[in-house]
C-alpha positions in Angstrom: 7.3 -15.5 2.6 6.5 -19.2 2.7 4.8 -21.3 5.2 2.3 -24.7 5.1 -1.3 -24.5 6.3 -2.2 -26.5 8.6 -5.0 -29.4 6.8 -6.1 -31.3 5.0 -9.2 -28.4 5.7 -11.0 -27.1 3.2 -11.0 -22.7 3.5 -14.4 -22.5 2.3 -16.6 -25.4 3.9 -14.3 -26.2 6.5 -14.9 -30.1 5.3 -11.5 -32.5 6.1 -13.6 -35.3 3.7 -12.7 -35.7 -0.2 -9.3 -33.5 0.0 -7.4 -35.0 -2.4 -4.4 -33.7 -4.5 -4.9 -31.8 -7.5 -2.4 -31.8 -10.0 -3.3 -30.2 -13.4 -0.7 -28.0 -15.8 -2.7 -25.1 -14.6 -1.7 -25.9 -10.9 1.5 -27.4 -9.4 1.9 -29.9 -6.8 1.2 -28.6 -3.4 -2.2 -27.6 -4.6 -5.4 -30.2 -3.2 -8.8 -30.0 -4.4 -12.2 -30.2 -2.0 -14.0 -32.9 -3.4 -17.5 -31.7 -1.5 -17.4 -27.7 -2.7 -15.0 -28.1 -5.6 -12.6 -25.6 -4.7 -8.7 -25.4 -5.3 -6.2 -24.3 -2.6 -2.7 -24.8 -2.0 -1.2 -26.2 1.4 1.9 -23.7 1.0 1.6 -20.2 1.6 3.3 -17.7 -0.3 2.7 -14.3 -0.2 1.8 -12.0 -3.5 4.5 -9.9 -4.7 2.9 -8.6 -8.1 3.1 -4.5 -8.3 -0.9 -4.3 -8.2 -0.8 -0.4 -8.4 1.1 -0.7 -11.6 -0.8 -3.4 -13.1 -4.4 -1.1 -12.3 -3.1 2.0 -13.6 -1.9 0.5 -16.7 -5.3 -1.0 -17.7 -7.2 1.9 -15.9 -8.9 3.4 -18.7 -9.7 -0.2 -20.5 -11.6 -0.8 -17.0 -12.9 2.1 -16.0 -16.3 1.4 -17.5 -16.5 -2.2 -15.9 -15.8 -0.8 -12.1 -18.7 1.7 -13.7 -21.4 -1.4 -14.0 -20.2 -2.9 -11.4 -21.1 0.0 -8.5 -24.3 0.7 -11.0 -25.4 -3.0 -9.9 -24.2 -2.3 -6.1 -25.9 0.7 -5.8 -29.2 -0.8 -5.9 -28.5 -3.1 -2.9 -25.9 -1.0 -1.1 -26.8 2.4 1.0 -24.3 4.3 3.1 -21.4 6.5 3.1 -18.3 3.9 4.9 -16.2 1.5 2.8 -13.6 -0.5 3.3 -11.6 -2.0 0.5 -9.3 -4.5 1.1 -6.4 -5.5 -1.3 -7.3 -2.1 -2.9 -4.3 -1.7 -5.6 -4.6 1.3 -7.4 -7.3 2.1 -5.8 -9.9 2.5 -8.8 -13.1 1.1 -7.2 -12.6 3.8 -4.6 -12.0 6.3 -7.0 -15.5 5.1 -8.0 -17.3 4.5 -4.7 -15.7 8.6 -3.0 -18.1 9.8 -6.6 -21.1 7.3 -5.4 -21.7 9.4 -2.2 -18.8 7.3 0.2 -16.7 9.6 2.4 -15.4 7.4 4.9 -12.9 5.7 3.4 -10.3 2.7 4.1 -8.1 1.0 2.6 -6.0 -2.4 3.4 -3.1 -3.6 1.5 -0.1 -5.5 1.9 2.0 -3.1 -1.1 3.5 -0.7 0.7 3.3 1.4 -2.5 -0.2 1.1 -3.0 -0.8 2.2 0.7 2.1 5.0 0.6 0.6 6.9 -2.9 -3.4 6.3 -2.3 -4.0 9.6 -1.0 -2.8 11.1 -3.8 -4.3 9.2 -6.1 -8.0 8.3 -4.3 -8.2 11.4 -1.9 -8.6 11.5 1.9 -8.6 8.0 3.6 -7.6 5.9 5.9 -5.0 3.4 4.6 -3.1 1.0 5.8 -0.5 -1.6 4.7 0.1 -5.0 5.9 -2.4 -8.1 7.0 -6.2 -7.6 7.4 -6.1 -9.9 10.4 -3.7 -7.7 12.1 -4.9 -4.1 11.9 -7.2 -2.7 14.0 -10.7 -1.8 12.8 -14.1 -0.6 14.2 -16.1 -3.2 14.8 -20.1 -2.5 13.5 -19.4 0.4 11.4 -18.6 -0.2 7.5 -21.5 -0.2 5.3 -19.7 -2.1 2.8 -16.5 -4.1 2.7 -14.8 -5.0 -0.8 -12.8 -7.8 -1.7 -12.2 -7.7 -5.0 -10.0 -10.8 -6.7 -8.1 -10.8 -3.4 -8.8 -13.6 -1.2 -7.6 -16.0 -4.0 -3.8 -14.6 -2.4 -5.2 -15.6 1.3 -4.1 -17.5 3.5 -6.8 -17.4 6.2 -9.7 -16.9 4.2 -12.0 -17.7 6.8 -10.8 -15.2 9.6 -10.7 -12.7 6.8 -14.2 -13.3 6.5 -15.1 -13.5 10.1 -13.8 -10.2 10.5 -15.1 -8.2 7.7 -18.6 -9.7 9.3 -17.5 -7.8 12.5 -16.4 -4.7 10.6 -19.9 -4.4 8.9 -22.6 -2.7 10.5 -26.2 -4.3 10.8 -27.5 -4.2 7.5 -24.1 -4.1 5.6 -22.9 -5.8 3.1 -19.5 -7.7 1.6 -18.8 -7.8 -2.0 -16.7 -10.4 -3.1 -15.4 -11.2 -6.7 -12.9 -14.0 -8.1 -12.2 -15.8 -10.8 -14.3 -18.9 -11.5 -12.8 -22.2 -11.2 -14.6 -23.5 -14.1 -14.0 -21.0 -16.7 -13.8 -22.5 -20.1 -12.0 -19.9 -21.8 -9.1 -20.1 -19.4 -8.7 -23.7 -21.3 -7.8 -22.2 -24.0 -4.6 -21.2 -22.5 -3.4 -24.1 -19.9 -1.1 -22.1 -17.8 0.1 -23.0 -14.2 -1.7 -20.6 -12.0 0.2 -18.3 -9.2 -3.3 -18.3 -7.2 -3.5 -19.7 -3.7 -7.3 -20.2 -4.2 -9.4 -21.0 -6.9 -13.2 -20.9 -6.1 -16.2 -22.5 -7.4 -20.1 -20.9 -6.6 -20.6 -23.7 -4.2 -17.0 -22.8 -2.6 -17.6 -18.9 -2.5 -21.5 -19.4 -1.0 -19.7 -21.5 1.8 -17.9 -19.2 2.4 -20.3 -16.2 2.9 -22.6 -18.3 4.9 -19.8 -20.0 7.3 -19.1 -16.7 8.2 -23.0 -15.7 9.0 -23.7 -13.9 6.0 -27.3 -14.2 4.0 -26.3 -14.1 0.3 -28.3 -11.9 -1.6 -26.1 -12.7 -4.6 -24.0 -14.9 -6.3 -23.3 -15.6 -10.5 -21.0 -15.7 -12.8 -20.3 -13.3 -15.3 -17.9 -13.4 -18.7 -14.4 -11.4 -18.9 -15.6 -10.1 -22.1 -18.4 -8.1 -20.4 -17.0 -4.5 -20.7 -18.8 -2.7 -23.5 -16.0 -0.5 -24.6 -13.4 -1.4 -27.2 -10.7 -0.4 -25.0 -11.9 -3.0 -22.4 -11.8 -6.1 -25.2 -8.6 -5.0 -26.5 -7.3 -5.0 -23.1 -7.9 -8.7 -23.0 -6.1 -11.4 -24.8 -6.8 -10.9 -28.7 -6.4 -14.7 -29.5 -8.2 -16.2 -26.7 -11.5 -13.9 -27.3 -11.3 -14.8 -31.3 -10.8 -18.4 -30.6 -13.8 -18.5 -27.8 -16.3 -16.7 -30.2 -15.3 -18.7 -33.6 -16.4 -21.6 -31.4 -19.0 -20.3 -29.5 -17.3 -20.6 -26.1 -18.8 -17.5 -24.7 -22.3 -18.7 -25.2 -21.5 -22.0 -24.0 -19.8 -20.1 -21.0 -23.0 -18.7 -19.9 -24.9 -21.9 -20.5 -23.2 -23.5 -18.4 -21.8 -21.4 -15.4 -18.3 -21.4 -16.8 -17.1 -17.5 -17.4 -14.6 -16.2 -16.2 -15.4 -14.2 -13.2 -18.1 -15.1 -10.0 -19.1 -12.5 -7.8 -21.2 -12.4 -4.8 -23.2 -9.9 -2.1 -23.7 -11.0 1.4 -25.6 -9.2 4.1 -24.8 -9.2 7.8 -28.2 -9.7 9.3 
């Protein structure tokens, strides 16, 4: 499904100054570029149609140690027993979160596969396939809401936002991660991106606040982080040889570029 957003306005800072079209091999045409956050959206909409559940299962055990330091990070700012996951795939932070003490659980996703065989695979829930905006949910009750690597397939990243801020309880938190704009390894290999949205820090902090969040935290953090050798093999071979022969993945770090931001923001 197609369909043009309405703009020049900029998802994450709402600015309609410095939009300007961004043409790069990495993105094609109909893609514009916020000259006052720095992030990359398109004007067209087209909604995802990649087999998610597939694609997690497949690289499940390579990643199962990430999603293991990821909740081991969350944990310390994150109390509660209610999640909702959005765009939640296969389903494998779930898995995680149901054996970190949650047993309210929810899930949102527009694959009707990934909604139709999560009970199976993550336990008892409630799950729900179609669009975030239009699904009913209790207002003031989540204690955390995930989006992980989803809103770059959004088209109203805003409301999405606005709403998971009414989802969460006082004192709850959203946990956001996406891939970072100005990744240098992703250099390496030039290729025109499917994504709707491509963030920057400054884009993703926008965000969070526009929609009345405090951000407790925002970084970056390098694809190669995953300790086990099943999580490096998993990755592209060539690009992870070629970014340590010439130092990328220091220079990465150094200067805000790898591959992957996340952030934490609290509903006061």
């Amino acid at each position: 499904m197609r369909s043009t957003r309405e703009g020049p306005l900029c998802p994450c800072c709402r600015s309609k100054d410095g939009i300007r079209t961004y043409r790069s091999i990495r993105f094609p045409a109909d893609h514009v570029k916020c000259e006052y956050c720095g992030s990359v959206y398109s004007l067209v909409f087209q909604q995802e149609t990649t087999d998610w559940v597939d694609h997690g299962l497949r690289h499940l055990p390579a990643r199962k140690k990430i999603w293991v330091q990821e909740w081991d990070q969350l944990s310390a700012s994150v109390q509660g027993t209610r999640i909702l996951d959005l765009g939640f795939a296969a389903g494998d932070f779930l898995m995680e979160a149901r054996g970190r003490g949650f047993t309210e659980i929810m899930g949102i996703d527009v694959d009707a596969n990934a909604v139709s065989s999560a009970p199976e695979r993550i336990g008892t829930g409630s799950y729900f396939c179609g669009d975030f905006l239009e699904i009913e949910v209790p207002a003031d009750h989540f204690d955390l809401v995930v989006m992980k690597a989803v809103i770059q397939y959004v088209d109203d990243i805003s409301g999405w936002m606005e709403k998971a801020m009414r989802s969460l309880r006082p004192g709850g938190a959203v946990y956001v991660t996406e891939p970072n704009l100005y990744d240098l390894a992703k250099k390496i290999r030039p290729i025109v991106s499917r994504k709707m949205n491509v963030f920057t820090l400054t884009g993703l902090d926008n965000l969070l606040r526009g929609a009345g969040f405090s951000v407790e935290q925002l970084a970056t953090r390098s694809i190669f982080r995953g300790p086990s050798l099943g999580a490096r093999i998993s990755q592209n071979l060539f690009k992870q040889a070629v970014a340590r022969s010439i130092g990328l993945l220091r220079l990465d770090r150094m200067l805000g570029g790898e591959y992957e931001m996340y952030a934490l923001g609290r509903k006061r």
